[in-house]
C-alpha positions as CSV (number, residue, x, y, z in Angstrom):
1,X,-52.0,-113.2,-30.4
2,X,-55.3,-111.1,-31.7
3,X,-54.3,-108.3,-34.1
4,X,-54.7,-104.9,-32.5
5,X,-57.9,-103.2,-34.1
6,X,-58.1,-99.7,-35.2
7,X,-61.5,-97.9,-34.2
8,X,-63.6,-98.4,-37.2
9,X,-62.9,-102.0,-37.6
10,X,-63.6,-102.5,-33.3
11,X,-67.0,-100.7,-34.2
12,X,-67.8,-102.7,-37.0
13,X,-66.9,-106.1,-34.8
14,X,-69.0,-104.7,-32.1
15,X,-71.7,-104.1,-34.3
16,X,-71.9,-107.6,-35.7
17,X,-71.4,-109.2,-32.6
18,X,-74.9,-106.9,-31.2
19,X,-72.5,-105.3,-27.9
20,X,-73.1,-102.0,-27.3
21,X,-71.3,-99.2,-29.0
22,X,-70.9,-96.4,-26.4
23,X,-67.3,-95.0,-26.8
24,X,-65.9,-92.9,-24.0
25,X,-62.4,-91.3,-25.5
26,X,-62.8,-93.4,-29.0
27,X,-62.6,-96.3,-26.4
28,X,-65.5,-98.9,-25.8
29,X,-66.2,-99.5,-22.2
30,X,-69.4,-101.2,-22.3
31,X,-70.2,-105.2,-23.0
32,X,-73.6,-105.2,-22.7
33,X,-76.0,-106.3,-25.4
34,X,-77.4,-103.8,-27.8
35,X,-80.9,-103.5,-27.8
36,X,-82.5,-104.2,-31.7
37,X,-81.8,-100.8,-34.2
38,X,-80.3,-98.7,-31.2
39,X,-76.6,-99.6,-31.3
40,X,-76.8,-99.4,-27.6
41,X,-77.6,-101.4,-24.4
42,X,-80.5,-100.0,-22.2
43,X,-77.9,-98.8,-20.0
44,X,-76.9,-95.7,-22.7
45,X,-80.2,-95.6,-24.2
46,X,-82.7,-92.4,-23.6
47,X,-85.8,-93.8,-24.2
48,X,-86.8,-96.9,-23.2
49,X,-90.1,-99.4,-23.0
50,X,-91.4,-100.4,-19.6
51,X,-89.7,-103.6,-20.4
52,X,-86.3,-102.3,-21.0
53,X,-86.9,-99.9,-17.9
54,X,-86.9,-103.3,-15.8
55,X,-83.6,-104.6,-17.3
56,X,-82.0,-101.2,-16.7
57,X,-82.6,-101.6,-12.7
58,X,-81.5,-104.8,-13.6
59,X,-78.3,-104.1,-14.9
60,X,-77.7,-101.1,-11.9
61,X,-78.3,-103.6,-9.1
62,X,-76.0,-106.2,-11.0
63,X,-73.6,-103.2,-11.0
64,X,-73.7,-102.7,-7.5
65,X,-73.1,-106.6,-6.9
66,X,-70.1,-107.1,-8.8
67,X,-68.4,-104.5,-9.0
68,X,-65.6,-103.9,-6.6
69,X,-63.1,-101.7,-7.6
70,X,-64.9,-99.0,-9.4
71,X,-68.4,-98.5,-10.1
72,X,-68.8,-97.6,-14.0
73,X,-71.8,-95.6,-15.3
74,X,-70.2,-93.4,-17.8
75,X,-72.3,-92.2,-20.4
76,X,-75.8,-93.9,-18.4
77,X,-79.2,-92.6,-19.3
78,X,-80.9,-92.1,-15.6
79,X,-83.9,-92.0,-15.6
80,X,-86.2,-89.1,-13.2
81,X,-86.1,-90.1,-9.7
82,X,-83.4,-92.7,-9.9
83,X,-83.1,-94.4,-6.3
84,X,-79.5,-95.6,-5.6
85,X,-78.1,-97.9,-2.3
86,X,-76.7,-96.4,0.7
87,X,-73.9,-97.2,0.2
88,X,-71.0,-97.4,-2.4
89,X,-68.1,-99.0,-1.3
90,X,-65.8,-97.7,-4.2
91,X,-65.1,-95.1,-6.2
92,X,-68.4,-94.3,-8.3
93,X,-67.8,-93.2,-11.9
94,X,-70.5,-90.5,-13.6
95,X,-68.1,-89.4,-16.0
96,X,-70.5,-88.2,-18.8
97,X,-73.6,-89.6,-17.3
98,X,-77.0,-87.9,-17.9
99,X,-80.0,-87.8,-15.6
100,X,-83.3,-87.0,-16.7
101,X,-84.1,-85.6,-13.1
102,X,-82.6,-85.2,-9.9
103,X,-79.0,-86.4,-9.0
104,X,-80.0,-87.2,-5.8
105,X,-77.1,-88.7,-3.3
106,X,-79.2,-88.0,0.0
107,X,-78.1,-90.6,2.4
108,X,-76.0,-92.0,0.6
109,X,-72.4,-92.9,2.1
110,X,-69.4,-93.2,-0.5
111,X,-66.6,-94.5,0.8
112,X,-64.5,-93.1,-2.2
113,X,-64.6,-90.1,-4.7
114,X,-67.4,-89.8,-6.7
115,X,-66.9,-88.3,-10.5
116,X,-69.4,-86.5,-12.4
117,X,-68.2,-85.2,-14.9
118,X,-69.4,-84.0,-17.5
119,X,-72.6,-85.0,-16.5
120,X,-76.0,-83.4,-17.9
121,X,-78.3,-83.1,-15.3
122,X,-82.0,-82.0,-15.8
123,X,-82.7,-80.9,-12.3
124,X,-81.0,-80.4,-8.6
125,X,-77.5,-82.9,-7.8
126,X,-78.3,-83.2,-3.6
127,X,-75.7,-84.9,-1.4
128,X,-76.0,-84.8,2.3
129,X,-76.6,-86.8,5.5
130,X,-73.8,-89.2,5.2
131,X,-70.0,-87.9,4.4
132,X,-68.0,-88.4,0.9
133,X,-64.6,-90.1,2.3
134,X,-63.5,-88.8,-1.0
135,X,-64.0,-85.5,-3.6
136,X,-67.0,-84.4,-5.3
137,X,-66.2,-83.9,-8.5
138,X,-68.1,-81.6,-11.2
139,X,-65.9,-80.7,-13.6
140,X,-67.5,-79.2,-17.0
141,X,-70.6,-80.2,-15.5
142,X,-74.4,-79.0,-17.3
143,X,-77.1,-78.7,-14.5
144,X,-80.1,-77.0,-15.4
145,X,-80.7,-76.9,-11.9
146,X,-78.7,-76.2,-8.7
147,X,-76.1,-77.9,-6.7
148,X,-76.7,-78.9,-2.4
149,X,-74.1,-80.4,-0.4
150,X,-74.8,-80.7,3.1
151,X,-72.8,-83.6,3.9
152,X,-71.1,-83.8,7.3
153,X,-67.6,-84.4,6.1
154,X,-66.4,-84.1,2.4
155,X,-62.5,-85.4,3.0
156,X,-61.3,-84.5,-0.7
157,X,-62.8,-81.5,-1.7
158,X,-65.0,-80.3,-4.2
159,X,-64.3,-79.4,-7.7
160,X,-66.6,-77.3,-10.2
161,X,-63.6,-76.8,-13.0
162,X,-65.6,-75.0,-15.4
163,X,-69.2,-76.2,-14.4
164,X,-72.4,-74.8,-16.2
165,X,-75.3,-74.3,-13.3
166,X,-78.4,-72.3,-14.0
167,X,-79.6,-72.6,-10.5
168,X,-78.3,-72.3,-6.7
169,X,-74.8,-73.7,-5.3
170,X,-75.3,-73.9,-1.5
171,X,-72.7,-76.1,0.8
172,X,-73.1,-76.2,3.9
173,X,-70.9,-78.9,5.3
174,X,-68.6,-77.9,8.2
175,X,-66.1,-80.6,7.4
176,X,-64.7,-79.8,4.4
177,X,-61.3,-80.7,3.6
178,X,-59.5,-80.4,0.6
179,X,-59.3,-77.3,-2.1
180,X,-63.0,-76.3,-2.5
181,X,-62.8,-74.8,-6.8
182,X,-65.0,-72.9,-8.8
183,X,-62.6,-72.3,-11.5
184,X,-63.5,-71.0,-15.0
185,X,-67.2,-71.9,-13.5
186,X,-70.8,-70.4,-15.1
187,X,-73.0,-69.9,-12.3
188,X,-76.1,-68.1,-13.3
189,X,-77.9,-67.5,-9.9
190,X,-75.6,-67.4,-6.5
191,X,-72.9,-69.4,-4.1
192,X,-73.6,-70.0,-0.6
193,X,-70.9,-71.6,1.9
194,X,-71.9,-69.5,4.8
195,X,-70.4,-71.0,8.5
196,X,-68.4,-73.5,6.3
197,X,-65.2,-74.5,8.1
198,X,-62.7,-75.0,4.7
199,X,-59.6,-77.2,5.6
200,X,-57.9,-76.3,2.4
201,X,-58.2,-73.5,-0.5
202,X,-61.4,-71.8,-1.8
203,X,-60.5,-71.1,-5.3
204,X,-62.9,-68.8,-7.5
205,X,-60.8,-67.7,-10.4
206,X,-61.6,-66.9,-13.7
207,X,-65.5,-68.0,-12.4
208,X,-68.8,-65.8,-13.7
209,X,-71.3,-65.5,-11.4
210,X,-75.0,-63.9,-11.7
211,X,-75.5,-64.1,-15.4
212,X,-79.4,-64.3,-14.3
213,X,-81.0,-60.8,-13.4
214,X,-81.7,-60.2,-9.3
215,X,-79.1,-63.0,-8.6
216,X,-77.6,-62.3,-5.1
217,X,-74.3,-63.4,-6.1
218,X,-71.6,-64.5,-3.3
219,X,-72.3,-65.4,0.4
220,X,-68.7,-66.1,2.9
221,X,-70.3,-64.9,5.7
222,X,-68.5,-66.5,9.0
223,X,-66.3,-69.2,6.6
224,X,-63.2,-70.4,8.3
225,X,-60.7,-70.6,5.2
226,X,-57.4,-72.2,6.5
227,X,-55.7,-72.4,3.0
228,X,-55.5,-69.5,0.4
229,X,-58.9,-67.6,-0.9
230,X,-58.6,-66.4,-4.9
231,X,-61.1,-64.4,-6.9
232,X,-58.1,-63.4,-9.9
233,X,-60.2,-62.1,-12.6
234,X,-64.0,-63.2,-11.5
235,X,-67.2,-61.6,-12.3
236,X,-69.9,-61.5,-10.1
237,X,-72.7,-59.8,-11.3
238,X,-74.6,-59.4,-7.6
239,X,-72.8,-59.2,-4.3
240,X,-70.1,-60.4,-2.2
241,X,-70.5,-60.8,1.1
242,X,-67.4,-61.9,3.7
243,X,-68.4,-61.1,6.7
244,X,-66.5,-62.1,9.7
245,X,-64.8,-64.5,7.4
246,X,-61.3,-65.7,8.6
247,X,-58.7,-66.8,6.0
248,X,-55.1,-67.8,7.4
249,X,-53.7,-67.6,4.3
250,X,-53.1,-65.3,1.6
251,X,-56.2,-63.7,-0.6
252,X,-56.3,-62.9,-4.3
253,X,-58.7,-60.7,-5.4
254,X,-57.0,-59.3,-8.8
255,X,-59.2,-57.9,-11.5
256,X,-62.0,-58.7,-9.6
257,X,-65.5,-57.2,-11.0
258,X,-68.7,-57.2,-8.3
259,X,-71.6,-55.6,-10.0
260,X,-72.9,-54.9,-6.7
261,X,-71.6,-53.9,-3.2
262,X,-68.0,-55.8,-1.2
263,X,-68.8,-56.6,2.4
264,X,-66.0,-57.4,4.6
265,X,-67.0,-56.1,8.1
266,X,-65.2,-57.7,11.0
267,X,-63.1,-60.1,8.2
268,X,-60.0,-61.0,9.2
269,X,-57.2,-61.3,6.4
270,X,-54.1,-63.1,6.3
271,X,-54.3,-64.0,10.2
272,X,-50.9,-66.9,9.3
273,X,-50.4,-65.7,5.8
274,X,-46.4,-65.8,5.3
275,X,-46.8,-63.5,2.2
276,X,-45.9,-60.1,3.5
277,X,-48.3,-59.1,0.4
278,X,-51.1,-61.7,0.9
279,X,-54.1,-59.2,0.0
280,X,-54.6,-57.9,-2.9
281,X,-57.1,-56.2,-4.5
282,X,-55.1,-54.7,-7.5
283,X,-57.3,-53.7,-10.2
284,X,-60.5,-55.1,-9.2
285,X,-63.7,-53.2,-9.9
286,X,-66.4,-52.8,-7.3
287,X,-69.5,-52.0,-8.6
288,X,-70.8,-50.2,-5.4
289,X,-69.5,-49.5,-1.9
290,X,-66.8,-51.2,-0.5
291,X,-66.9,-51.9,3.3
292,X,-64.8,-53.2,5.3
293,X,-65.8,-52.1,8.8
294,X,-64.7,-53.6,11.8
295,X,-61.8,-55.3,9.6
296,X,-58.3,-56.7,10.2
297,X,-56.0,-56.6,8.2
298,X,-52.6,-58.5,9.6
299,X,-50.8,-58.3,6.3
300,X,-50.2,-55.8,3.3
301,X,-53.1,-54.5,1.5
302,X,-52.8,-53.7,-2.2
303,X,-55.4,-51.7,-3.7
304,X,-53.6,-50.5,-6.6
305,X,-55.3,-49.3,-9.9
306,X,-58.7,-50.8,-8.2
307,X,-61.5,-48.8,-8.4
308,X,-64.8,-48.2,-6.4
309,X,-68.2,-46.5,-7.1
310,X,-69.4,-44.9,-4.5
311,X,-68.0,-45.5,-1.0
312,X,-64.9,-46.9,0.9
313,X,-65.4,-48.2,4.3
314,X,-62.8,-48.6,7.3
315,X,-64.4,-47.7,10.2
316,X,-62.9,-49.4,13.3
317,X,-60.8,-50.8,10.8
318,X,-57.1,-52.9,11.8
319,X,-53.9,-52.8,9.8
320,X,-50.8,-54.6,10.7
321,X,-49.3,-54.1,7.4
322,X,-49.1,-51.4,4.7
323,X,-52.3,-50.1,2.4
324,X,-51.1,-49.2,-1.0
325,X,-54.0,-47.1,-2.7
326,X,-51.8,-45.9,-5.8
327,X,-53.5,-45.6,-8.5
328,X,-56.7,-46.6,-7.0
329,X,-59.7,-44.8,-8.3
330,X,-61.0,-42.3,-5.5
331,X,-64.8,-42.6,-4.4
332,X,-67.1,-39.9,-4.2
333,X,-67.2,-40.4,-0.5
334,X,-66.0,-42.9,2.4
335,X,-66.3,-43.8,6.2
336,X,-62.8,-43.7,8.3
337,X,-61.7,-43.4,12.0
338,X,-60.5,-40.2,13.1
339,X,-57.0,-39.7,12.2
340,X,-55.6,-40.0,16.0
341,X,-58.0,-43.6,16.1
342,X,-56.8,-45.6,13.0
343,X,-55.7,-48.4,13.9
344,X,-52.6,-48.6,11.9
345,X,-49.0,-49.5,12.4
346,X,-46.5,-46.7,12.7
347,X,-44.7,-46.0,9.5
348,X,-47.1,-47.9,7.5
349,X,-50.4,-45.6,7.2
350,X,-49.2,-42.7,4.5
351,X,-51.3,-44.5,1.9
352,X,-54.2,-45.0,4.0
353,X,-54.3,-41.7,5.1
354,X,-53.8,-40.3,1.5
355,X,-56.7,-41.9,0.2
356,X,-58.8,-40.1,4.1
357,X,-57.9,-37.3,2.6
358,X,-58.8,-37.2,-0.9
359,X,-62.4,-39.1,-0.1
360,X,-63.1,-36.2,2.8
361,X,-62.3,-33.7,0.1
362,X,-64.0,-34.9,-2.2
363,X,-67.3,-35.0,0.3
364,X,-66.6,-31.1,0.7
365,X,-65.1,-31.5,4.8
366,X,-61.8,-30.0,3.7
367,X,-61.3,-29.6,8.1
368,X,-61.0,-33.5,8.4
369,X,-59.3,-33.5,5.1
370,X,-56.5,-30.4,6.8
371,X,-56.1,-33.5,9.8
372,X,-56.2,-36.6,7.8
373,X,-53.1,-34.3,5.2
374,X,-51.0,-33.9,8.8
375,X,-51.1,-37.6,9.3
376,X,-50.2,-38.4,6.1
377,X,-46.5,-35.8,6.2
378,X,-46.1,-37.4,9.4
379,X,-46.1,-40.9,8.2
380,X,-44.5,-39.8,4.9
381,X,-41.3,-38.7,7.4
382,X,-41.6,-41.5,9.8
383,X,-41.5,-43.9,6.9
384,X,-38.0,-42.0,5.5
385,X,-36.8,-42.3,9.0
386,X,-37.5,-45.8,10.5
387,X,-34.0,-44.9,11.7
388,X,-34.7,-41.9,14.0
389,X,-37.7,-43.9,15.8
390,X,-36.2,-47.1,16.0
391,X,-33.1,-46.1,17.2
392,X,-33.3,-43.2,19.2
393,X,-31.8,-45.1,21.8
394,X,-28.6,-45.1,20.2
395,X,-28.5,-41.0,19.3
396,X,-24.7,-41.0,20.3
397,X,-24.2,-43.3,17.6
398,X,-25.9,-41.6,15.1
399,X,-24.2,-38.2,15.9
400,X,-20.8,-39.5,15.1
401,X,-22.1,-41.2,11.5
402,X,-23.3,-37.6,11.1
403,X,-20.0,-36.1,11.8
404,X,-18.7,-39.0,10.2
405,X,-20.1,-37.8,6.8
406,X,-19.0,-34.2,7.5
407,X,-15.7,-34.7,7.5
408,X,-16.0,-37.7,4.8
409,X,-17.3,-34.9,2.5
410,X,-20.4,-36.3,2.4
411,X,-22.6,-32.8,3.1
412,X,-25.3,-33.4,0.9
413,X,-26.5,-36.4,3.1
414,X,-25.9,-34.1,6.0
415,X,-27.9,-31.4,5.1
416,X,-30.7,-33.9,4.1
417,X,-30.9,-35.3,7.3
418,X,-30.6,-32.0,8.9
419,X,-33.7,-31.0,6.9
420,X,-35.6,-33.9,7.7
421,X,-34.4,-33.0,11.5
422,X,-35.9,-29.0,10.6
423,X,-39.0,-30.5,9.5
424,X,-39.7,-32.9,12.7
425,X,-39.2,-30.0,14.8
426,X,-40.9,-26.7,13.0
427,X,-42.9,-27.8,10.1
428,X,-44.6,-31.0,11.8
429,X,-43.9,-30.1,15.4
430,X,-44.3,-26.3,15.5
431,X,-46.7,-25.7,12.2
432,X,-48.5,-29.1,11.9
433,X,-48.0,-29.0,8.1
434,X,-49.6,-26.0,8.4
435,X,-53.1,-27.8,9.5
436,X,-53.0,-26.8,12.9
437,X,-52.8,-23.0,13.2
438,X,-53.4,-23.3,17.3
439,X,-50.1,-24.8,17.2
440,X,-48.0,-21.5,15.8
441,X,-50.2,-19.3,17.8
442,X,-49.3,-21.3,20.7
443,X,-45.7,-21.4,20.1
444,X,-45.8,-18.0,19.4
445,X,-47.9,-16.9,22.8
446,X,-44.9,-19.3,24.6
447,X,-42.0,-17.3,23.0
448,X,-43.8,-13.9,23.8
449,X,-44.4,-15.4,28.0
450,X,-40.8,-16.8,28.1
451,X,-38.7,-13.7,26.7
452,X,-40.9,-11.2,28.8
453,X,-40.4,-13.5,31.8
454,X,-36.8,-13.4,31.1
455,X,-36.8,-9.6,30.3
456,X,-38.1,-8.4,33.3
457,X,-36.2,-11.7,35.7
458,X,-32.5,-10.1,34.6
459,X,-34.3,-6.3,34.5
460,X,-33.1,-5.8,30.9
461,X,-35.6,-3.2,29.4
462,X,-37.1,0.0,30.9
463,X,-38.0,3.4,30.1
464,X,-34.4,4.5,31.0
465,X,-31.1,3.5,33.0
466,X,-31.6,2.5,36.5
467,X,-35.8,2.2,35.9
468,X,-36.1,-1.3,34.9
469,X,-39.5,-1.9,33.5
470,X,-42.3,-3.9,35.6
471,X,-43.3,-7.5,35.1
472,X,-46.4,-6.0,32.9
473,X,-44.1,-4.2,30.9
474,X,-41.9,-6.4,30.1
475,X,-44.1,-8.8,28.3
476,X,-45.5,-5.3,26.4
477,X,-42.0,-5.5,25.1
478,X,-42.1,-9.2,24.3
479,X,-44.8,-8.3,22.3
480,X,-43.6,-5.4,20.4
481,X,-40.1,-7.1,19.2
482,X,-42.0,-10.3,18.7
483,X,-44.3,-8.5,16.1
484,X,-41.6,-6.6,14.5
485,X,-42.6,-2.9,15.4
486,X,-39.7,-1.6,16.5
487,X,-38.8,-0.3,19.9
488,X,-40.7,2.7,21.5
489,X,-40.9,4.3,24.7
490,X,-39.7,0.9,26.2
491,X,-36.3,-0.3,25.2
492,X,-33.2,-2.5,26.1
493,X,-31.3,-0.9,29.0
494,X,-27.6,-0.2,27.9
495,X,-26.0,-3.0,30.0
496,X,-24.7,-6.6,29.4
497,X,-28.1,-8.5,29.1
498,X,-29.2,-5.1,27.4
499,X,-26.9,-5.3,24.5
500,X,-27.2,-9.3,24.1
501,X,-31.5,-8.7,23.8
502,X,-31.0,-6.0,21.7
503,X,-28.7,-8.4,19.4
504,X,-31.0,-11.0,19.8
């Protein structure tokens, strides 16, 4: 049995035996000879002679012969314009690999994942034509360049786990299946997966994108997300853009900084999200306008403490859930419906039409401010009694739990709901909130018809017994007991009905 070697005694064999010395996690994974003074084989040496170039493509070909398991090039000095087969049957391994130029995987097929990470690349890492039957993987990646995948089919995923590129990331592949992660990643330009269709999760938390000046920043435009979509705590320094994106499930966007405009028109949220809260945008920080127009919104929206430059858009907007705005930082100005055309569900709008009204009057149109307040004490009852609108089928019912708490001493909660019944009939009904003042003069020009109608019907008021007063005056004296100025030279006639209007 050979005695078990500590490191520094398996370097020093390794170094009198001439095998090279490359150590990946204090382990040595290479058995290649050492080329004279390096340490190394030609495999993990930089700079080579012409002749030592030809054993390198030597050694790869040999590679791809023998190897059937796993392909091994951790730590490999690639030279520019590397050319690889069309095929790897196995799982290829990058891990810590450095190319001198491109990474270039076009039409190439892998049958299984391919690892690079921690790779340094010195220009572009391409991959497209042929699908990955496995995951791309980037993690803690340098590329001084940018990243392309247009590959028809990448059956893993993709992952960027703290990645470092200077340069583009576009990915354009329909098929991609798998979780699809830019987490904790430095991306100094943009990201482009516009018309990707993502099986699984698009994850970009913790990421910083745009370092470089005049970057673009983030282009969703028309993805298909079927898992979750997460920006917790991003920076992007340009702008995001998701429009008419479709995520089924739910979206994070907590803390999220654009230094730039938020696109979402004709977006679609949450469409099979089972989180009843499965959008949020709680204390995110938009750098310009937010719009949303054309939206839908099929579960709750949180926009708490979040906080917006310059304008908030929901035209022609759709919510199926609540929009929570507390807190939320109000815009100089903002784009909504008309309060009658917001599309909103009943008893689930107060918040939304809060924020309408703070934006108009902060834009100086205190009339749509006066409609968008009305909409809001409506909802703000509606949303106190979810009974009275869901159940005013049952009103029998409901009379006898009042009487119920009557005589079960209960008057406190009796006279509340017999305010909130005042309030549904005279202040929102009758006065609007007092934002529609063609509402109490048209109750008022009703009452005056009505009573004068009713006056001169029964011939209760005249000038004196026995000379009822005409149809003419009788609404005079609507008028005058309606406005408080007393009677004059028409009055109640001293009968039955007389007596009762005069009591009245």
């Amino acid at each position: 049995m050979m005695p078990i070697m500590n490191y520094d005694e398996e370097l020093a064999s390794r170094k009198d035996k001439g095998l090279c010395c490359y150590a990946h996690g204090r382990k040595f994974i290479c058995d290649y000879r050492a080329t004279d003074g390096t340490g190394f084989c030609v495999a993990h040496t930089e700079k080579r002679t012409p002749e030592e170039e030809k054993e390198f493509q030597r050694l790869l070909a040999d590679r791809f012969d023998t190897e059937t398991e796993r392909l091994n090039f951790c730590g490999w000095k690639f030279p520019a314009n590397v050319e690889f087969p069309h095929l790897f049957r196995t799982l290829a391994d990058f891990t810590k690999a450095k190319f001198a130029g491109n990474a270039d995987f076009r039409n190439v097929r892998f049958v299984g994942s391919v690892l690079l990470n921690g790779v340094e690349v010195n220009g572009y890492v391409h991959f497209g034509n042929e699908p990955v039957i496995g995951q791309i993987n980037l993690s803690f990646a340098i590329i001084y360049g940018g990243v392309s995948i247009s590959s028809p089919e990448v059956r893993e995923g993709i992952n960027c786990l703290g990645a470092t590129i200077q340069g583009d990331v576009h990915i354009l592949s329909q098929g991609l299946k798998g979780e699809i992660s830019f987490k904790s990643a430095t991306i100094q330009s943009g990201v482009s997966l516009e018309k990707c269709h993502i099986a699984g999760d698009l994850i970009f938390d913790h990421a910083d994108i745009g370092e470089r000046k005049g970057c673009w920043g983030i282009n969703l435009n028309n993805v298909h997300i079927k898992g979750r979509l997460s920006f917790r705590s991003t920076v992007v320094t340009g702008r995001l853009s998701m429009e008419s994106i479709i995520v089924d499930g739910p979206v994070c966007c907590e803390f999220l900084t654009t230094g730039k405009s938020l696109h979402c028109w004709n977006a679609k949220f949450g469409v099979r999200a089972m989180n009843p809260t499965s959008l949020s945008f709680y204390g995110a920080r938009i750098g310009d306008h937010a719009g949303f127009q054309g939206a839908e919104f099929h579960t709750d929206v949180d926009f708490r403490d979040a906080e917006i430059k310059t304008k908030l858009n929901f035209k022609n907007a759709l919510f199926k859930g609540r929009a929570d705005f507390e807190g939320t930082v109000i815009p100089p100005a903002g784009i909504f419906d008309p309060p009658g055309e917001i599309r909103v569900e009943p008893g689930k709008g107060m918040w939304l039409y809060r924020m309408a009204k703070q934006v108009y009057q902060n834009m100086g149109r205190y009339d749509e401010a006066g409609d968008y307040h009305y909409m809001e004490r409506c909802e703000a009852w509606q949303a106190r009694n979810r009974w009275w609108t869901r159940h005013i089928t049952n009103l029998f019912l409901k009379m006898r739990r009042w009487c119920h708490s009557v005589l079960g001493g209960r008057l406190q909660k009796c006279a509340k709901r017999v305010s909130d019944v005042f309030e549904l009939i005279v202040l929102r009904g009758i006065c609007g909130y007092f934002e529609k003042p063609w509402r109490i003069a048209g109750v008022g020009g009703a009452v005056i018809f009505i009573c004068g109608l009713v006056y001169w019907i029964f011939e209760s008021v005249g000038p004196a017994p026995g000379n009822p007063s005409t149809l003419l005056g009788a609404m005079y004296f609507s008028v005058v007991t309606f406005t408080t100025l007393g009677f004059g030279d028409i009055r109640p006639i001293e009968r039955y009905s007389g007596k009762l209007i005069a009591g009245s």
